[in-house]
SEMIFI-366057 format. One line per 2 residues: their letters; for each residue x, y negated, z of C-alpha. Coordinates in steps of 0.2 Angstrom, whole numbers, plus 5000, padded with zeros to 4 digits. Last residue first. Example, Ala and Ser with C-alpha at 12.3 -4.5 7.8 and 13.67 -1.06 7.14 Angstrom:
SA) 5068:5005:5036 ~ 5062:5022:5039
***
This chain:
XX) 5262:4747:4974 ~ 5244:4749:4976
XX) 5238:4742:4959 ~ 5251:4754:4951
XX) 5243:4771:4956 ~ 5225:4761:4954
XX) 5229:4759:4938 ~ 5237:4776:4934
XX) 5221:4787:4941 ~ 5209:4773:4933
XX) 5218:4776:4917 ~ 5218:4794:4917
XX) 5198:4795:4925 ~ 5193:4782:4912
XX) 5202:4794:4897 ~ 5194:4809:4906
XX) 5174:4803:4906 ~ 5179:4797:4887
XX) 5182:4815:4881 ~ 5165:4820:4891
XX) 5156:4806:4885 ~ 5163:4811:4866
XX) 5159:4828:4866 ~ 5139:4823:4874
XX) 5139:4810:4858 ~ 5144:4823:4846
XX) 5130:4835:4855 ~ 5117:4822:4851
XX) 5121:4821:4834 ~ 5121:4839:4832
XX) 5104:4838:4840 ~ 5098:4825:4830
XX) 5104:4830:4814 ~ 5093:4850:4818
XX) 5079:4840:4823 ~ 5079:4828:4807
XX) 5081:4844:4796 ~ 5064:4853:4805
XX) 5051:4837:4801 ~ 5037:4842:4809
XX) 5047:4843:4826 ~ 5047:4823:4826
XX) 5030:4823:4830 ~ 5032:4833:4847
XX) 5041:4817:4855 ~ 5053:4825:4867
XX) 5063:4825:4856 ~ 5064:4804:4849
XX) 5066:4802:4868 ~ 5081:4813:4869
XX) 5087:4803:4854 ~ 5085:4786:4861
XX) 5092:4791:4877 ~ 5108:4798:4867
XX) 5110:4780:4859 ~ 5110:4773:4876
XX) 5121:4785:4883 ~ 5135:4781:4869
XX) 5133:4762:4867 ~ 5138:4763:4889
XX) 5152:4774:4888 ~ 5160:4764:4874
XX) 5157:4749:4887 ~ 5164:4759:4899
XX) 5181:4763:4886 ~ 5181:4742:4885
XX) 5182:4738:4903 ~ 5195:4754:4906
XX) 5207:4747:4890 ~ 5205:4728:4899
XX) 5211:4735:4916 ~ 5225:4743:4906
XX) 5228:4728:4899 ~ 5228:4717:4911
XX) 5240:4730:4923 ~ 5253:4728:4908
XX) 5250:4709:4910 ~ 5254:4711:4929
XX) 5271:4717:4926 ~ 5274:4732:4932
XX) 5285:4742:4944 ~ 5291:4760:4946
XX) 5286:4770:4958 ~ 5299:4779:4969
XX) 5292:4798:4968 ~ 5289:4806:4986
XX) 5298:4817:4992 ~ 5293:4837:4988
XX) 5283:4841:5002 ~ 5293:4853:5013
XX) 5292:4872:5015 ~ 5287:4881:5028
XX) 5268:4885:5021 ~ 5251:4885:5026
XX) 5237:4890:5015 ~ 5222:4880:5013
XX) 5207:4887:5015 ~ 5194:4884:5002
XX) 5177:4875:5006 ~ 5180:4857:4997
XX) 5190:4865:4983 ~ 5178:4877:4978
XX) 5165:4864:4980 ~ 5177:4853:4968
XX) 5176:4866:4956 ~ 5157:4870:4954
XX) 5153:4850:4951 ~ 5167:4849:4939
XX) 5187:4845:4938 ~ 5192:4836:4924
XX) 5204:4827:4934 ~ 5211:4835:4948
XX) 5202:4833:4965 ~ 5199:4817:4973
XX) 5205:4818:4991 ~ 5198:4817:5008
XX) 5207:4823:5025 ~ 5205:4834:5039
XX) 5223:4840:5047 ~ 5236:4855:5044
XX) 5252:4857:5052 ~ 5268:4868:5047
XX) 5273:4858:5034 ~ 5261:4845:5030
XX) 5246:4855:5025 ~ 5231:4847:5017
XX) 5213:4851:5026 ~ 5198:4844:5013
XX) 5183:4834:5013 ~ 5180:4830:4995
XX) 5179:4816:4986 ~ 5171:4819:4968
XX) 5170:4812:4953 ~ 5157:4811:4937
XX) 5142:4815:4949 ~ 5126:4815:4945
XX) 5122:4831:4935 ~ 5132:4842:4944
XX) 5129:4835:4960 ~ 5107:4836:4959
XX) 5109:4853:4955 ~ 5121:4858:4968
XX) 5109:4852:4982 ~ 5120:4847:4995
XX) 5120:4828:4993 ~ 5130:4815:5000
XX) 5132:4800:4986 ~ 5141:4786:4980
XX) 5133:4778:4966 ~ 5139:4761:4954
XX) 5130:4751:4944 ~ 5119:4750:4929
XX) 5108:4766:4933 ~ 5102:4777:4921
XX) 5107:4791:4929 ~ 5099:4784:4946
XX) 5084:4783:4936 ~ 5083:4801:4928
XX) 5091:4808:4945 ~ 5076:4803:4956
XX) 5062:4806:4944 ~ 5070:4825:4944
XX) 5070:4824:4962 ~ 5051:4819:4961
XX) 5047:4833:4949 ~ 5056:4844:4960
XX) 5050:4841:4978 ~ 5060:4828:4989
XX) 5061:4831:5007 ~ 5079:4829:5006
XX) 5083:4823:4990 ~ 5093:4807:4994
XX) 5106:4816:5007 ~ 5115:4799:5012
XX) 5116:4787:4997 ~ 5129:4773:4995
XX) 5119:4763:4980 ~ 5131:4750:4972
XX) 5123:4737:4961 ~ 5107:4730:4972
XX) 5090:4727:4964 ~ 5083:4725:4982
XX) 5068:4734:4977 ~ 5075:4749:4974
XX) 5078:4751:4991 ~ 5063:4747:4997
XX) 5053:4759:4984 ~ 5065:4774:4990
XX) 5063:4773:5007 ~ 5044:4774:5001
XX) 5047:4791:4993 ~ 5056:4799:5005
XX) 5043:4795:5020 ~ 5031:4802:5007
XX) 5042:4817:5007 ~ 5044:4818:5024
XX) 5026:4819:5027 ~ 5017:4801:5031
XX) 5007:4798:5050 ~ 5023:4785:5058
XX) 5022:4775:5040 ~ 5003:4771:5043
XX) 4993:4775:5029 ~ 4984:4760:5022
XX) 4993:4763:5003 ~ 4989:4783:5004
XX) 4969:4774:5004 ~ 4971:4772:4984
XX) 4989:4775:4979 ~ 5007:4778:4983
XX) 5016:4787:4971 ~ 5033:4779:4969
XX) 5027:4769:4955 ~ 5010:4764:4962
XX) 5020:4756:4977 ~ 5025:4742:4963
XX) 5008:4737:4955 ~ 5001:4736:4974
XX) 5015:4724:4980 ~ 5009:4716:4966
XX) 4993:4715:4966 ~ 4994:4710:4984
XX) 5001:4694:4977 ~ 5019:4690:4981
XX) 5024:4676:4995 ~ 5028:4689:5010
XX) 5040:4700:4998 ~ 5051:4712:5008
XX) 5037:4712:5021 ~ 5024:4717:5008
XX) 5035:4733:5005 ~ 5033:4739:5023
XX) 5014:4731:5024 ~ 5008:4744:5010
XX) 5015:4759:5020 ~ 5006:4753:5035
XX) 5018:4749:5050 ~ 5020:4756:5066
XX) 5032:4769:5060 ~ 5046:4755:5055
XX) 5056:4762:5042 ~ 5074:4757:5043
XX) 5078:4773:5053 ~ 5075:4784:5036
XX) 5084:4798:5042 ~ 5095:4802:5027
XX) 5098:4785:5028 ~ 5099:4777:5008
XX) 5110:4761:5009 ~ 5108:4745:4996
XX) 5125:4738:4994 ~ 5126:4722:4983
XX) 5143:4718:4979 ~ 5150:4703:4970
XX) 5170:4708:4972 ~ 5178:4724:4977
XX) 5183:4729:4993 ~ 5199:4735:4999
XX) 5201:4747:5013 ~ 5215:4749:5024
XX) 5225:4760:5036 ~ 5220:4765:5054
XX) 5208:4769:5065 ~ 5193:4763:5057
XX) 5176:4756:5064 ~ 5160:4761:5058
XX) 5146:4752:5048 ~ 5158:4742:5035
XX) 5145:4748:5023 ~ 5160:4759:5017
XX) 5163:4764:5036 ~ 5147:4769:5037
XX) 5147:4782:5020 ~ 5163:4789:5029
XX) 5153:4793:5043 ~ 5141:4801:5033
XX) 5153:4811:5026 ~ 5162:4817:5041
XX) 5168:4834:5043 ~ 5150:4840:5053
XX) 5140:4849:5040 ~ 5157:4853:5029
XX) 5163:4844:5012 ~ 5156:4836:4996
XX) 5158:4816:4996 ~ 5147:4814:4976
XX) 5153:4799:4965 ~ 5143:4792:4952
XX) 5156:4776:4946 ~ 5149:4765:4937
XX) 5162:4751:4944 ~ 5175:4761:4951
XX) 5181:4770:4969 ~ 5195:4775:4974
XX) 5202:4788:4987 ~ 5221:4787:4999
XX) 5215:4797:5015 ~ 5231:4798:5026
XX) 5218:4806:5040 ~ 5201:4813:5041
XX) 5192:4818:5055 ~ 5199:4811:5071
XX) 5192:4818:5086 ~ 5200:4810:5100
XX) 5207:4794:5094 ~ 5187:4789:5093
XX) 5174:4798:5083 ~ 5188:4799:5067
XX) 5194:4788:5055 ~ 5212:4787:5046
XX) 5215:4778:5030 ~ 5232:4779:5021
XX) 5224:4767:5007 ~ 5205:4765:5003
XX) 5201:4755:4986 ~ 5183:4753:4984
XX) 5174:4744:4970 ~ 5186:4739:4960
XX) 5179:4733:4944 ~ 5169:4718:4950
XX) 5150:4720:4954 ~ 5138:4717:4940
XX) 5124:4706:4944 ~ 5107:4712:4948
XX) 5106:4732:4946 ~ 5085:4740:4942
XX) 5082:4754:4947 ~ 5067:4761:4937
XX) 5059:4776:4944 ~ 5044:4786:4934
XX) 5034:4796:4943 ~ 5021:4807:4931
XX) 5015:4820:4940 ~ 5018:4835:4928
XX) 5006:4838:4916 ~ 4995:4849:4912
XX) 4989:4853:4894 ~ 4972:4847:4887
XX) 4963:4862:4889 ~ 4959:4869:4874
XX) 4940:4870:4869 ~ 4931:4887:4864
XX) 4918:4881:4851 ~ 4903:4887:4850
XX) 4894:4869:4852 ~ 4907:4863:4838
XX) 4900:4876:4830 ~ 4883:4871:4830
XX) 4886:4852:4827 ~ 4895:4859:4811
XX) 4877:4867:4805 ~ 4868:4852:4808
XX) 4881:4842:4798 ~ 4879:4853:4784
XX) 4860:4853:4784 ~ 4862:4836:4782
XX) 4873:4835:4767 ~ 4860:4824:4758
XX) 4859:4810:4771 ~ 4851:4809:4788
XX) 4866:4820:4799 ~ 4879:4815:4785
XX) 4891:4801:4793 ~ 4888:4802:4810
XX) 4892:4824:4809 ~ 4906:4821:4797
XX) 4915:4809:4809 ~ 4910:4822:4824
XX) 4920:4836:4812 ~ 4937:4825:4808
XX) 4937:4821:4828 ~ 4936:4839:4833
XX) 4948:4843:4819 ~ 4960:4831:4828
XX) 4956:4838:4845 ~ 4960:4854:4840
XX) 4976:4851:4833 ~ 4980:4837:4847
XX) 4977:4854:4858 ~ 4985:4867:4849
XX) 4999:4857:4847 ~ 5001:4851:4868
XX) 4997:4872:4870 ~ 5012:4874:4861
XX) 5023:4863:4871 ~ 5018:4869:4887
XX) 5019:4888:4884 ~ 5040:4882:4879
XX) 5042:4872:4893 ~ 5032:4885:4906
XX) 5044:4899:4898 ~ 5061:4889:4902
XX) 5056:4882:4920 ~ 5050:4901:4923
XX) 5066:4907:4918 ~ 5076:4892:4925
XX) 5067:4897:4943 ~ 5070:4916:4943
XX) 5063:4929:4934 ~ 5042:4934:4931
XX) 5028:4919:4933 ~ 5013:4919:4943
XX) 5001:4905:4943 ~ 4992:4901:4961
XX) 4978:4887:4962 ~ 4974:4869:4967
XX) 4977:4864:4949 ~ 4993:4872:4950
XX) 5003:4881:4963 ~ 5018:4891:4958
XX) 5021:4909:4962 ~ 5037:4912:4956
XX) 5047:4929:4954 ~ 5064:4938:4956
XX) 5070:4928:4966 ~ 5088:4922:4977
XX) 5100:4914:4967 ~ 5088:4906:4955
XX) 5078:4900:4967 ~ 5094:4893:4975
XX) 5100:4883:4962 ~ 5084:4876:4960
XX) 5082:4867:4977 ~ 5064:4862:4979
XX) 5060:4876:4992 ~ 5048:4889:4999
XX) 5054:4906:5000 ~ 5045:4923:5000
XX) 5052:4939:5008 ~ 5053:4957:5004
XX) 5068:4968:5013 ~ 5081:4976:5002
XX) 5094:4961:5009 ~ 5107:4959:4996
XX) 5098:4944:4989 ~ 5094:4938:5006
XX) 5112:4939:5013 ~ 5120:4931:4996
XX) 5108:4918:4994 ~ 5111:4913:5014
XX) 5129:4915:5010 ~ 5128:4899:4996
XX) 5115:4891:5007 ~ 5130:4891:5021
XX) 5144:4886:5007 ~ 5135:4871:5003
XX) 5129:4864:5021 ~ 5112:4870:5028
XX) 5099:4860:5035 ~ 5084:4858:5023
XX) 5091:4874:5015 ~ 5079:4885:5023
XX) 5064:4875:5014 ~ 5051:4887:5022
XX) 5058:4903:5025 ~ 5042:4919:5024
XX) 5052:4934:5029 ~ 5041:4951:5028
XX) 5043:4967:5037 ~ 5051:4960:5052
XX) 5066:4967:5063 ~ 5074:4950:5067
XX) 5091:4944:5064 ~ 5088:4934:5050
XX) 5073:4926:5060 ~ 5085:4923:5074
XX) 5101:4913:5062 ~ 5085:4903:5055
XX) 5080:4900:5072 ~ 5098:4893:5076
XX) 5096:4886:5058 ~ 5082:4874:5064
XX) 5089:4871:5081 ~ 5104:4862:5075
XX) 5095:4851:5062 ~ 5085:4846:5078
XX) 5102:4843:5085 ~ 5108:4855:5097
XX) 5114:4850:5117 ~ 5095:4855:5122
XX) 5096:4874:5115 ~ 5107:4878:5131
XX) 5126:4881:5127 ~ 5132:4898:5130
XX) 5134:4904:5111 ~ 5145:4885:5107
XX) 5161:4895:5109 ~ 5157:4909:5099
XX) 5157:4899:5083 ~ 5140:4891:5076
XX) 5140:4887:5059 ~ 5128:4897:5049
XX) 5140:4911:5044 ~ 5147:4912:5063
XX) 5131:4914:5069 ~ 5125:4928:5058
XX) 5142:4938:5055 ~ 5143:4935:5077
XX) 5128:4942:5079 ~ 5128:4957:5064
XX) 5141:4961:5076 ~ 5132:4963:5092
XX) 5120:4972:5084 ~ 5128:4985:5075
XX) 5126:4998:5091 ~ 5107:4991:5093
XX) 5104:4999:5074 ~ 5087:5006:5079
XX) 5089:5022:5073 ~ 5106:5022:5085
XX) 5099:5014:5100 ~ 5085:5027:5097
XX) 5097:5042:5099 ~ 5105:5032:5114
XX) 5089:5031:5124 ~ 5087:5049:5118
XX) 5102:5053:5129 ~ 5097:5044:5142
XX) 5083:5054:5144 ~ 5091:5071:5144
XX) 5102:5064:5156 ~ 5088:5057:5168
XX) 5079:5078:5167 ~ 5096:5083:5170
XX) 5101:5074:5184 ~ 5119:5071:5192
XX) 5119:5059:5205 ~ 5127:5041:5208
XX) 5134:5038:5191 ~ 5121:5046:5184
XX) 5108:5034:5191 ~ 5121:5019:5183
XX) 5121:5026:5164 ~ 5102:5027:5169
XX) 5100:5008:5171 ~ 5114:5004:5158
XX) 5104:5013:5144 ~ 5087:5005:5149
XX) 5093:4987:5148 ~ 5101:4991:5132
XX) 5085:5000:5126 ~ 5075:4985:5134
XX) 5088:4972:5122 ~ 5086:4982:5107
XX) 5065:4981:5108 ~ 5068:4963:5110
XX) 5076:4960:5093 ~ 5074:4942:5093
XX) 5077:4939:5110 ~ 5097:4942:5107
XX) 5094:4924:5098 ~ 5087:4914:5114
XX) 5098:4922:5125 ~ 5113:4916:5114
XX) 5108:4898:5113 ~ 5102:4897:5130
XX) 5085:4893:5135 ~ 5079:4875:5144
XX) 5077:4867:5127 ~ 5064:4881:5121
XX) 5064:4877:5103 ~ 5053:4869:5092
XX) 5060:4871:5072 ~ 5057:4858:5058
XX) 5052:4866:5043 ~ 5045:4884:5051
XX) 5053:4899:5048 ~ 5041:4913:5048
XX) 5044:4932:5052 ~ 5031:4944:5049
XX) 5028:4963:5056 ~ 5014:4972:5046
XX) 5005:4984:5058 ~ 4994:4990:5046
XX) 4998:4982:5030 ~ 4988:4965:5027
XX) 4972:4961:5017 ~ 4970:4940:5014
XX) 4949:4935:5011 ~ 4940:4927:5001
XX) 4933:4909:5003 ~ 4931:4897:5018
XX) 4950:4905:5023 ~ 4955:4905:5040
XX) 4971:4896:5045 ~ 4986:4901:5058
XX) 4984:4920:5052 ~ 5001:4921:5045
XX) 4993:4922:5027 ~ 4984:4907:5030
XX) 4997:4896:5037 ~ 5007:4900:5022
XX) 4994:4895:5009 ~ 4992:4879:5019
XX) 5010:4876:5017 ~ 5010:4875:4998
XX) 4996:4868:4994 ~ 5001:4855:4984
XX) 5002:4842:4994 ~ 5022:4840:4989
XX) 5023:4848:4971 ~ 5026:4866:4968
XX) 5034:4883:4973 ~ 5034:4897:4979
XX) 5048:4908:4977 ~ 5046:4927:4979
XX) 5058:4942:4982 ~ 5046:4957:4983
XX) 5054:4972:4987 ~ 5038:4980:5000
XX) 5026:4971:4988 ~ 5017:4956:4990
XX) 5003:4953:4980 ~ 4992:4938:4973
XX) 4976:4932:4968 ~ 4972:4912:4971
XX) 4955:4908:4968 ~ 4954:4891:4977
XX) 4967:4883:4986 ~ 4965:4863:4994
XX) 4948:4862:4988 ~ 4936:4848:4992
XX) 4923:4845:5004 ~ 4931:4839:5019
XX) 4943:4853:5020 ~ 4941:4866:5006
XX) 4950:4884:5008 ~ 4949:4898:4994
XX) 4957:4916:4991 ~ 4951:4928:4977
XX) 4959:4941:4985 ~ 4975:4937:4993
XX) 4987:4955:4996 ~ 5000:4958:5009
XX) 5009:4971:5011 ~ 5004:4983:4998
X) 5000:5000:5000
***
């Protein structure tokens, strides 16, 4: 029998449908992801199968005895339980066999008895059927993988961060002997290389589970199918993410030309109709009336919600950006975090910091804002910037006002229209515009962050984990505007989608060795190096070794008019950069206009044209890097 099984599942609140319909089945090696926009349904279906919510239509059937495991978004914890007691609860009937084992180890200590040693002895058969003897270490394998060495075990659940607790209940539920995992958004709080082994533990897991989540990477790393929520009901589709990205791309398109075919003849047949229903063809007209009652109409195709983000830069900030030499910063003298850090960063610059929960890129970000106090070295800051900051946490907001009263604050002498016109962009309309910010999900929260920022037209965006709470159409929103951004990004993300198709340099939080030392520093890696190579670099161990560093080179000097030109020879290649991406915009917007597909040879131009354009970007991209590389070497002579 199945695990679980929806049959023709509903629930309304108010009146209107939230689900309705929805058929599904969960087998014993199911490896789901569901997915779909924010408000979609998505946590309701959830709360229904785990018996939180009833349904007003249908009904769920479950396995007899079927054992689930939930992880919640943001995790409640006990704050008065220790972290390891709390975790060696998850397998409960482990810890009574251990309790049990030592109670009659110690009775046959003191007296021999056979009836005792004949039940200790099945105490250890079912120690081993159970897998107690592995526990400890599957323990430490869990634990250690998700961040928490040995020495943080006997802390109590208060001294964790909420992030903290969330994968300390992740680390349980992993631990746990359940007969279905339902993880939603597991990544929320997980650094690269932990969701990187998290996709490796469930993948190689033969147990069923079903994970909610926005990062494609990851669906792709970890399903076998999606169940996606559309028109407030469930749509099943075989493979991983970019298979059912692929298929509903291609299904899209042609039901689009079905449609504006249908529509078309539709519009031919009702202009026959007026023109012929009292004239000779009459009977004609009557007859096409018929079958246009007959008719099976196409749906007009869904689509996606339409967000469209415009960020828009005011004045062009100086070349140089930031030029950090020998920099060291740390939580005080006693925890320093990075040292001798010697990075840049240029005008139109995308830049992603990629390191470690807890090595020091959103400090880093602060010290940029000139946030955060140094302890050594210097920072050189460019001319005519305008910083807007993205806080992962959103601590700008102010959760006693409405959404519409946020903006309007920014603005006090626009019209309501207005302030209106521009919350519409970001989603925010009808009665969502006279929510209070303190009652908004963490999308939403998300989404009217982003509307601020925006609005202060700025020309270098330092960004502290934008996606979070993001669904996909909305990052995809997100990264089509800050793509098409005029000035300069410096990012934290970990959702290696977002990276690889942002970022065009990395700094990345690293451990150099001097010698026989190692200490936490930042460096750029080698030029040309991508998204999946600087994440290597950022999670690699470096090996220690006896010998020296080679001295240092003596650099030679320049004249400032060499240092001209080559600042001239960077100005002029962005520029290039500049003519190149806009042409490819206007061909990506001439395909995704299904007219220009009648014509089959301007296709096949346009897309050799557009992967000239994407070989020259990339052969540019390394030129800048050289040059900026060699400037900024001779800048800081």
């Amino acid at each position: 029998m199945s695990l679980v099984q929806c049959v023709d599942l509903g629930i309304e609140f108010a009146g209107n449908h939230i689900l309705k319909e929805v058929n599904c089945t969960i087998e014993h090696n199911s490896k789901i992801g569901l997915i779909g926009p924010n408000g979609c349904g998505k946590s309701t279906l959830i709360k229904m199968i785990m018996g939180a919510l009833e349904p007003t239509e249908g009904q769920i059937l479950k396995a007899r005895k079927c054992r689930l495991a939930y992880l919640a978004q943001n995790a409640v914890l006990d704050p008065d339980i220790r972290m390891i007691d709390y975790i060696e609860n998850a397998r409960p009937d482990i810890l009574n066999l251990k309790h049990r084992m030592e109670s009659l180890s110690a009775a046959l200590a003191s007296t021999h008895d056979e009836s005792t040693q004949a039940e200790l002895n099945a105490t250890i058969e079912a120690m081993h059927a159970s897998g107690a003897f592995e526990q400890d270490n599957n323990v430490k394998y869990v634990l250690t993988s998700l961040g928490f060495p040995p020495s943080e075990w006997p802390k109590h659940i208060r001294h964790f961060s909420g992030g903290e607790q969330t994968r300390i209940c992740l680390a349980a539920l992993l631990l746990m002997d359940y007969d279905l995992l339902i993880l939603d958004e597991p990544t929320n709080h997980l650094d690269i290389a932990m969701t990187r082994w998290l996709e490796r533990f469930l993948w190689g897991n033969p147990r069923p589970y079903m994970v909610v989540s926005h990062d494609r990477v990851f669906l792709d790393n970890t399903v076998s199918s999606i169940y996606y929520i559309r028109d407030h009901t469930l749509k099943i589709s075989k493979g991983n993410y970019s298979s059912y990205y692929e298929a509903d791309q291609i299904a899209a398109m042609a039901q689009e030309r079905q449609w504006e075919r249908q529509q078309k003849f539709i519009d031919e047949t009702k202009a026959f109709i007026r023109k012929n229903i009292a004239g000779q063809k009459t009977a004609m007209a009557k007859s096409r009336i018929k079958m246009l009652e007959r008719m099976d109409i196409v749906q007009k195709p869904h689509k996606a919600r339409d967000v469209k983000l415009r960020i828009e830069g005011t004045q062009r900030s100086g070349n140089d950006v930031f030029i950090l030499k020998d920099l060291s910063f740390g939580i005080g003298e006693d925890r320093v975090l990075a040292e001798r850090v010697s990075i840049s960063a240029f005008w139109q610059d995308r830049i992603a910091l990629i390191g470690p929960n807890g090595c020091g890129k959103t400090t880093l970000l602060k010290i940029l804002r000139d946030d955060y106090e140094i302890l050594s070295g210097e920072i050189k800051i460019g001319a005519s910037l305008r910083i807007a900051y993205y806080d992962q946490h959103q601590s700008y907001l102010d959760e006693s006002l409405t959404v519409m009263d946020t903006l309007w604050a920014l603005v006090p002498n626009e019209p309501r229209g207005y302030v209106l016109s521009w919350l519409a962009r970001f989603g925010f309309t009808g009665d969502n515009v006279d929510k209070l910010v303190g009652v908004l999900s963490g999308g939403e929260k998300s989404r009217l962050y982003l509307s601020v920022l925006i609005h202060e037209k700025p020309n270098l965006l330092i960004m502290d984990e934008p996606t979070n709470h993001l669904d996909i159409p909305m990052r995809d929103a997100l990264l089509e505007a800050l793509s098409g951004f005029q000035g300069t990004i410096i990012f934290v993300s970990h959702d290696r989608h977002f990276i690889s198709h942002l970022a065009n340099k990395f700094w990345i939080f690293t451990r150099r060795v001097d010698g026989d030392r190692v200490y936490p520093s930042v460096e750029e890696p080698p030029i040309g190096s991508d998204a999946e190579a600087a994440i290597e670099l950022a999670f690699s161990e470096p090996e220690l070794s006896k010998t020296p560093p080679p001295p240092r080179e003596r650099k030679r000097k320049i004249n400032p008019w060499h240092l001209e030109q080559m600042h001239k020879q960077i100005e002029d290649k962005n520029a290039e950069v500049c003519e190149h991406k806009d042409r490819l915009d206007a061909i990506h917007k001439q395909l995704s206009d299904t007219a220009t597909y009648a014509d089959s040879t301007k296709v096949l131009r346009l897309n050799a044209e557009c992967e000239e354009i994407k070989a020259r970007l990339s052969s540019l991209n390394l030129e800048i890097a050289e040059l900026e590389d060699k400037y900024l070497e001779l800048a800081c002579e």
